[in-house]
N, C-alpha and C positions, 0 to 999 in steps of 0.2 A: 504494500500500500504506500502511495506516496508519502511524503509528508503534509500535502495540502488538505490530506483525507485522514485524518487522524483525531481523537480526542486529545484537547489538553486542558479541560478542565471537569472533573468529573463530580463538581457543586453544580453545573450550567446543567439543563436539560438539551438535547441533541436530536434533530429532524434524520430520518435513518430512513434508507431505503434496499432492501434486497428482492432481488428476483429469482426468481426458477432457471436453470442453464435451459437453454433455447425457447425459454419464456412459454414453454410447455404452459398450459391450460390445467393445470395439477388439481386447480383449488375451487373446479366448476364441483366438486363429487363433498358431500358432509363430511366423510368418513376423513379424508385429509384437511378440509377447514376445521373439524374439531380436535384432530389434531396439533396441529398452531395453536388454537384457542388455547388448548389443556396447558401444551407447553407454556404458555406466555403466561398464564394464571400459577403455574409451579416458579417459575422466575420471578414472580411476583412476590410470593410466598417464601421462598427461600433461598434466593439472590439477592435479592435486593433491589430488585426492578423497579423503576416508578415508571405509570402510563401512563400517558396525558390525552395523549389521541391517536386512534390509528385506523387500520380500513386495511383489507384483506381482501385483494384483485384475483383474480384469474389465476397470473402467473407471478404476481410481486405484490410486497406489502410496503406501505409505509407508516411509520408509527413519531412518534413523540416521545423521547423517554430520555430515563432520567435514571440517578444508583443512589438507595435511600441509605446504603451502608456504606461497608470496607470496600466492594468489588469494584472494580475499574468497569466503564459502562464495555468498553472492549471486552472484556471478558465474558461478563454477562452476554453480549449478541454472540460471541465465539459459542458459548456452550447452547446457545438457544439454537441455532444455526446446524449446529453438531446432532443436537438430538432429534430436531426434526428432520433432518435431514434423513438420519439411521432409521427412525418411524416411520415416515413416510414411505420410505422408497421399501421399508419392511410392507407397508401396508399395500403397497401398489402388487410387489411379489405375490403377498397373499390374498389378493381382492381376485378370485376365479369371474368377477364380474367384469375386471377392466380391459373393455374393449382396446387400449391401448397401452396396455402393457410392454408388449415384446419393445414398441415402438419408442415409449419414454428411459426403459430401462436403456436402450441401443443410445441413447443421449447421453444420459447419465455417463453410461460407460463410460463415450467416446469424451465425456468432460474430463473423467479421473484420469485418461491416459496421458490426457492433453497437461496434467495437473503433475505437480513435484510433490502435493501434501496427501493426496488420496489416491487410495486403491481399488478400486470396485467401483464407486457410482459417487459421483458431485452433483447432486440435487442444485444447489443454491449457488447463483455465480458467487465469486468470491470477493468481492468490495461490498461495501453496504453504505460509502461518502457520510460520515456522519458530520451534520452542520451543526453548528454550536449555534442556541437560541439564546442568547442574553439580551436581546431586544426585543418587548413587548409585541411591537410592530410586526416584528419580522415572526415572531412566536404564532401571531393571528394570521400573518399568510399564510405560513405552513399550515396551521391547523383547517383554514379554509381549505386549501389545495389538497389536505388528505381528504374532507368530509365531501370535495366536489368531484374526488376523483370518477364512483360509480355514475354519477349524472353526468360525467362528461362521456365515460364509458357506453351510458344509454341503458344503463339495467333501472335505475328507478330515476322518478320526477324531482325528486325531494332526496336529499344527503338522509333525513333522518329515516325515511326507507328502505333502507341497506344495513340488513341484518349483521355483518360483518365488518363492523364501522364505528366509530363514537358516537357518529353524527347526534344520533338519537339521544346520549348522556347530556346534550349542550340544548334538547328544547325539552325539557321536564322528564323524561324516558328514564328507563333502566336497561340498559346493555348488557351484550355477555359480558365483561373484563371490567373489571376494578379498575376506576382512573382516581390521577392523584388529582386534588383539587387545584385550579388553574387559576 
């Protein structure tokens, strides 16, 4: 990672983005968005995660977060990343439903080959560009730009419509995921 994509302050909360390798469609099935979800709810729990906003696309997510303890926010998205990745691509293996199986796993592979840290399958590209949010201002863009992404996308009319999203925590609602207060 370079160093213009780096955390160096991990008091700031940080606009974070990762994708799926070939931006595969992973995240249209439950069975793998409730995966994420679990994950991000156990990193919450006992990481030290703070949430502030996020939305869970297709093939990439983007979130708002923050480290309420000891953990470096890096490490936390390193293990968050690590585990779903190993779950997921477990779940794709074991899903006799996924019609695209043979096809996502042949990605994966050809990621890990491509890759010096993995062996078998790289689900998730490997940067995630964390922006440091210490301005207000710039805190409310992102958090717009995650809650607009499905309405730009065309899946629902309204941000707070998108089940897999904050949107809904910011107009009176309760969400799947614990956010820290903004």
């Amino acid at each position: 990672m370079s160093d213009k994509w780096k955390v160096r302050d991990n008091a700031e909360p940080y606009f974070v983005t990762f994708a799926v390798n070939g931006w595969i469609d992973v995240f249209t099935r439950n069975l793998y968005r409730n995966i994420f979800c679990e994950s991000i709810a156990y990193c919450q729990e006992h990481k030290g995660l703070e949430l502030y906003a996020w939305v869970l696309m297709t093939n990439h997510v983007h979130m708002i977060i923050g480290s309420a303890g000891e953990r470096a926010i890096s490490d936390i998205v390193r293990d968050l990343k690590k585990y779903t990745s190993v779950h997921i691509v477990r779940a794709v293996i074991a899903n006799d439903q996924e019609s695209r199986k043979e096809w996502m796993l042949q990605i994966f592979g050809q990621s890990a080959t491509d890759s010096a840290k993995h062996d078998k399958f790289l689900f998730w590209q490997e940067q995630y560009h964390p922006i440091q949010l210490s301005d207000a201002t710039i805190f409310k863009q992102k958090m717009d730009y995650i809650h607009d992404n499905p309405v730009r996308a065309g899946f629902v009319s309204e941000p707070e419509h998108y089940l897999y999203s904050s949107a809904i925590d910011f107009c009176g609602g309760k969400g799947l995921l614990r956010l820290e207060p903004v």
